[in-house]
C-alpha positions in Angstrom: 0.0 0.0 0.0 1.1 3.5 -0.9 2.2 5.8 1.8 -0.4 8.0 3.6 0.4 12.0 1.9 -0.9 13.4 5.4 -0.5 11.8 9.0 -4.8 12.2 9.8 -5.7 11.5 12.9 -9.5 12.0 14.2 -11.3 13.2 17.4 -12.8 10.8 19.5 -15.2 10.9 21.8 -14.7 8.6 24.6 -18.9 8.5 25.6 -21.9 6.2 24.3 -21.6 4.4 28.2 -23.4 5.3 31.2 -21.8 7.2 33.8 -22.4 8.2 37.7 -22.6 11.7 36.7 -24.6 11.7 33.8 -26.9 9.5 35.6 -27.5 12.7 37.7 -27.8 15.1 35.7 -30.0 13.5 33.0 -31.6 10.3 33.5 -30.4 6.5 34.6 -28.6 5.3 31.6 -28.1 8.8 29.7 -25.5 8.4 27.0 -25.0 10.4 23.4 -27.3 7.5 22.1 -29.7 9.0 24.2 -29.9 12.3 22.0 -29.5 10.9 18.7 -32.3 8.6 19.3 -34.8 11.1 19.7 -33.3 13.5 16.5 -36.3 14.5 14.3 -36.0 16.0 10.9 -37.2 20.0 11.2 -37.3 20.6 7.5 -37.2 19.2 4.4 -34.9 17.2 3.4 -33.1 17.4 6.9 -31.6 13.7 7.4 -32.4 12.5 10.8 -32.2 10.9 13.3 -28.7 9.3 12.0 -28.8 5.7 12.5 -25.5 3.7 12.8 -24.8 0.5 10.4 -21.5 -1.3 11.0 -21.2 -0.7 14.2 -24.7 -0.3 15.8 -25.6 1.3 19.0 -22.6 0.5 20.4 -21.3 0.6 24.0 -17.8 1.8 24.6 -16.9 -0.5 27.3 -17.1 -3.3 25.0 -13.6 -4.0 24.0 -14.3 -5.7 20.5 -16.2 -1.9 19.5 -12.8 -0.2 20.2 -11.0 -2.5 17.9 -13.4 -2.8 15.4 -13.5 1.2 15.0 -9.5 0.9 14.9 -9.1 -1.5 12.4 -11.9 0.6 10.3 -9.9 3.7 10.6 -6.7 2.1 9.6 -8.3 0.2 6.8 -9.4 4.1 5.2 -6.0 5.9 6.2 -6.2 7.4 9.7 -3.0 7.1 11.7 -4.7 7.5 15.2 -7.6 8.4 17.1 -7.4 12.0 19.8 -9.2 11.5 22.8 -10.9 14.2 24.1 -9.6 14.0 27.7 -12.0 15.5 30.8 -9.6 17.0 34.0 -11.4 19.2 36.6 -8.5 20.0 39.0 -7.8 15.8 39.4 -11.6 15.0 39.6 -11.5 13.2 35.6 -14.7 12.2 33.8 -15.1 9.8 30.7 -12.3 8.2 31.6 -13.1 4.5 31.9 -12.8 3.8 28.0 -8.9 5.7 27.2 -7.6 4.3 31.1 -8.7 0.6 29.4 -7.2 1.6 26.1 -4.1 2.0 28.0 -4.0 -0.8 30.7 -4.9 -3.2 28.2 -2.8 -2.3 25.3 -6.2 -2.8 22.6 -6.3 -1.6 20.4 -2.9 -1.3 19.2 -3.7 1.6 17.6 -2.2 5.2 18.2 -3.5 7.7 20.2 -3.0 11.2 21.6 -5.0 13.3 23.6 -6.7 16.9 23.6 -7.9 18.3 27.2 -11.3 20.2 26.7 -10.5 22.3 29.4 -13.7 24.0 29.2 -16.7 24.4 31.8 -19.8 22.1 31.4 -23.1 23.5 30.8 -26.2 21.6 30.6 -27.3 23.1 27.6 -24.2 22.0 25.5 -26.0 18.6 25.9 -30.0 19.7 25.7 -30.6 23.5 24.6 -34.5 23.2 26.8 -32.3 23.3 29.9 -31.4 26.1 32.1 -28.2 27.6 31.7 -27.0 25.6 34.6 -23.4 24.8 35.4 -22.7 21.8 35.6 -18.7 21.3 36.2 -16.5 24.4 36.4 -12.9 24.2 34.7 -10.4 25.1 36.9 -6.5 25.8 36.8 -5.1 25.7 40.3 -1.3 25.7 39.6 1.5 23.9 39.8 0.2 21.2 42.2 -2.4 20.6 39.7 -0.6 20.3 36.9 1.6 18.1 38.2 -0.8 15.5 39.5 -2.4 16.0 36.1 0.9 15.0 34.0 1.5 11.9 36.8 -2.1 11.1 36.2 -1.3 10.4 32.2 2.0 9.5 32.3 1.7 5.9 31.6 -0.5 6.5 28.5 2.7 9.6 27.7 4.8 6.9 27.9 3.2 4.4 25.7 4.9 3.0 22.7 1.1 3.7 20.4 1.3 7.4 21.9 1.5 10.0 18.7 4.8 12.1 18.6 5.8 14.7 16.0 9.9 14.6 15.8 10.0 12.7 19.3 7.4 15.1 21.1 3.7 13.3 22.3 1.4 15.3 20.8 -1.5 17.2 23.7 -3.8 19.3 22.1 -5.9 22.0 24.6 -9.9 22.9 23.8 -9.6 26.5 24.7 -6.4 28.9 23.7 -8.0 31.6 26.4 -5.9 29.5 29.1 -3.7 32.3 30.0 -1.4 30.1 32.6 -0.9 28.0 29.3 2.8 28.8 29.6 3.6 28.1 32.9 0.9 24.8 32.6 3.6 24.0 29.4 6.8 24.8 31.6 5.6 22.5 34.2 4.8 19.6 31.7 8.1 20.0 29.9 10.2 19.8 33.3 8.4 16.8 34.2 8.6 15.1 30.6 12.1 15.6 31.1 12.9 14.0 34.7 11.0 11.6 33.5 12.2 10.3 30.4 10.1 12.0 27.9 10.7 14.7 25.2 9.1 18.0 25.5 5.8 18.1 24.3 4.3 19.3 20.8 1.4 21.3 22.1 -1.4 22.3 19.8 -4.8 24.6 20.8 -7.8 24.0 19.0 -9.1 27.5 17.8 -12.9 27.4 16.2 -12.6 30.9 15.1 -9.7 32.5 13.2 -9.3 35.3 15.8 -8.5 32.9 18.2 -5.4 31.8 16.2 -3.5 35.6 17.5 -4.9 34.6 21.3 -3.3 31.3 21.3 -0.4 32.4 19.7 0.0 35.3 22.6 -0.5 32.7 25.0 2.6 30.9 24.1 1.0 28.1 21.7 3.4 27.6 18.9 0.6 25.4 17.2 -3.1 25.7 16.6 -5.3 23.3 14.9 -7.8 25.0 12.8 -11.2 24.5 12.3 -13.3 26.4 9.9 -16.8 26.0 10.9 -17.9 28.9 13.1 -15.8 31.6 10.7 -17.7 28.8 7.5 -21.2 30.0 9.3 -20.8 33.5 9.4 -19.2 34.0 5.9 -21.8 31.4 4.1 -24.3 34.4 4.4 -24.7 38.2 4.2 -26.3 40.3 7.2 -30.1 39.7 5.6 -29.8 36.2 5.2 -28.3 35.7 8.5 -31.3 38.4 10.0 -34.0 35.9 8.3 -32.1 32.7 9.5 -31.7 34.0 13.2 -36.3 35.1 12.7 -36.9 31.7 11.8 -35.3 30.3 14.4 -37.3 32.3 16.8 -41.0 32.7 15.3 -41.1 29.2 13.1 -39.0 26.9 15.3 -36.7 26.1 12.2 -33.0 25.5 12.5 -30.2 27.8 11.3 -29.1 26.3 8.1 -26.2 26.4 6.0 -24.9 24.6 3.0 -21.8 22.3 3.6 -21.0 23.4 0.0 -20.4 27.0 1.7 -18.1 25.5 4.2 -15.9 23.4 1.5 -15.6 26.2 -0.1 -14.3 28.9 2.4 -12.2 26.0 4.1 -10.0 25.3 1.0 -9.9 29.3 0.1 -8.8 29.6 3.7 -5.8 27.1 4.1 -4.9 27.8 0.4 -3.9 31.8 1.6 -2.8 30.8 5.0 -1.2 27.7 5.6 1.9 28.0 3.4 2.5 31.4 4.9 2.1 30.4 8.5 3.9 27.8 10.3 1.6 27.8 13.3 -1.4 26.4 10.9 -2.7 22.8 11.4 -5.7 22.0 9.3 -8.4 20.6 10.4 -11.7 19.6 8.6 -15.0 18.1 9.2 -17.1 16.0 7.7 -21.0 17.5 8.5 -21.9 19.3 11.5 -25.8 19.2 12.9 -26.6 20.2 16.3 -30.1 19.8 16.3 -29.8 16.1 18.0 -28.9 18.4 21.5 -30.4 21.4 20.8 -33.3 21.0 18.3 -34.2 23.6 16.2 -32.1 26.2 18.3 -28.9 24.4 16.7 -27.1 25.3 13.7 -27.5 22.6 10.9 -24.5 22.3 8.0 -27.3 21.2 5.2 -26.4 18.7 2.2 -22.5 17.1 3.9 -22.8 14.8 0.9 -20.0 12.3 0.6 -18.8 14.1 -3.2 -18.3 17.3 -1.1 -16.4 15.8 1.9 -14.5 14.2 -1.0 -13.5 17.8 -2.1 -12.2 19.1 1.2 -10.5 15.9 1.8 -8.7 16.2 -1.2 -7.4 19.8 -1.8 -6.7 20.0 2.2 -4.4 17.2 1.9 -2.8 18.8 -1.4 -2.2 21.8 0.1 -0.6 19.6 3.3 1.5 17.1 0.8 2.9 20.0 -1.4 3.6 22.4 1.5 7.1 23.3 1.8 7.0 25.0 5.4 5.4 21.9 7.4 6.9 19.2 7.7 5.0 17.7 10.4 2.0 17.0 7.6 -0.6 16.3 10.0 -4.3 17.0 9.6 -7.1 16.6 12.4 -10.6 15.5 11.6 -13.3 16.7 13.8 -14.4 13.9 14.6 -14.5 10.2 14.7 -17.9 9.6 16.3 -19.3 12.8 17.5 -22.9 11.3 16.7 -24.9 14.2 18.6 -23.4 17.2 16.6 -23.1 15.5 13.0 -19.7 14.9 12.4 -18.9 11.5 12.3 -17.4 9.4 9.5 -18.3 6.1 11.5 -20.5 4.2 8.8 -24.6 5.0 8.8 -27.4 3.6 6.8 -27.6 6.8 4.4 -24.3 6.6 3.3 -22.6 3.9 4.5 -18.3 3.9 4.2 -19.2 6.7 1.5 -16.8 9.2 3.8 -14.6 6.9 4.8 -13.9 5.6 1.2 -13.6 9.5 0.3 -10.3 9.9 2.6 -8.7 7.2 2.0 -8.9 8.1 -2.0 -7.5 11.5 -0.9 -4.8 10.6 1.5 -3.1 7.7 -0.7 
């Protein structure tokens, strides 16, 4: 087999298994499942609810799942899977499926990991609730930090754990951590004692204003993801006025074409990436909110496979022909991120259409 152009590696979202604290703040047995279940289609033409194939309703805890969804991303040209990783000054949620992934050494797959070191609401997860916290993010220092890198250190030192020239590869949700460089010093020091090369830190900015924030707060990498600045540019001030009055007086969705986002993603990392070294691409197959948030969600209309095979393909061009990165990776957001539409696991609409879309573009 030829050699992968890019290294990809996908988001994935450690869930779809009960937990003691989702238990109470939802309902006995509350997993994503739960919200994709009930997904109803609010116009026409909206596909939903999404229905798995290959893999079904899975649960996470089930080891044979976690291989299978490995040896399905190898087989269509993704180096590794990202975790999103859950730390609330040491109290750590989701964590059961990654601690397995590690103790058990299945599946022998790689792996990094990006801390959403953000704040839980309850209406990230159903838009009807009130704006209650949930779990508050944190940063308490040194102390923490340091019980944090002892607390991942046997998955840091892992023989499947990504590195990019030697350095294991930690991505951060939010670049408005403003102790990020003494949280960075810290880690570094303690890679070093021991063992470990310093790390290759990324932030994950959803808005290309927040690539200048990160960069201020001593990130030397940022992984990029269109959608947000995709959403605002897909429509002038009118259109976006009549999309935000239908929202509110006919209970319909904000909606925007994929097409729109395809096209201001290339346009985007064509004029940028060469010309800044910080730049990691990342792309994403469909996004559609409406499973949490109903038709107060934001829904990326028409992700057909033919389009995802467009972004796949001139993002990984502009990666394979770049002559400032040499690190070639690209991020896909995400994996299995059922509840917000972008996943490339298989469905019964289209299949491995997606999946057999990157691995045409990456070999």
């Amino acid at each position: 087999m030829k050699k992968p152009r890019v290294r990809a590696i996908a988001f994935y979202l450690p869930q779809f298994y009960p937990t003691i604290e989702n238990d109470e703040w939802w309902a006995p047995g509350f997993t994503e499942w739960t919200n994709v279940g009930k997904a109803k289609p609010l116009f026409r033409g909206h596909i939903q609810p999404r229905v798995p194939a290959d893999l079904g309703y899975y649960d996470l805890r089930v080891p044979e799942t976690r291989v299978k969804q490995a040896e399905m991303a190898k087989a269509h040209g993704i180096e590794g899977f990202c975790y999103w990783h859950y730390w609330f000054n040491g109290h750590r949620l989701l964590d059961r499926v990654f601690s397995e992934v590690v103790s058990t050494g299945e599946p022998n797959f790689p792996f990094c990991l990006c801390w959403a070191n953000h704040s839980w609401y309850a209406k990230t997860w159903d838009d009807n609730s009130p704006d209650k916290l949930l779990i508050e993010q944190t940063y308490k220092g040194i102390d923490d930090y340091t019980n944090h890198f002892y607390a991942m250190l046997p998955a840091f030192k892992d023989s499947r754990y990504i590195k990019v020239d030697g350095k294991p590869v930690f991505g951060l949700f939010s670049t408005s951590f403003n102790d990020f460089r003494l949280f960075a010093k810290t880690w570094n020091a303690l890679a070093k004692k021991n063992g470990i090369e310093e790390f290759f830190f990324f932030g994950l900015c959803q808005e290309t204003y927040q690539i200048k924030i990160a960069i201020e707060n001593g990130f030397k990498h940022v992984v990029v993801d269109n959608l947000v600045d995709a959403h605002y540019h897909a429509d002038n001030k009118i259109t976006r006025k009549i999309g935000f009055l239908k929202r509110k007086y006919f209970h319909k969705p904000y909606v925007v074409h994929y097409e729109k986002y395809v096209d201001y993603t290339i346009d985007f990392f064509k004029n940028n990436y060469e010309t800044n070294h910080h730049i990691i691409p990342c792309i994403e197959p469909g996004f559609d909110h409406s499973p949490r948030s109903g038709y107060r969600g934001t829904v990326f209309d028409k992700n057909t496979p033919d389009k995802w095979g467009e972004v796949c393909k001139n993002i990984i061009d502009i990666i394979s022909n770049s002559q400032t990165h040499n690190d070639k990776l690209m991020f896909i957001k995400a994996w299995n991120e059922w509840a917000e539409g972008n996943y490339l696991e298989p469905d019964i609409h289209n299949g491995r259409d997606f999946l057999e879309q990157l691995r045409e573009s990456i070999y």
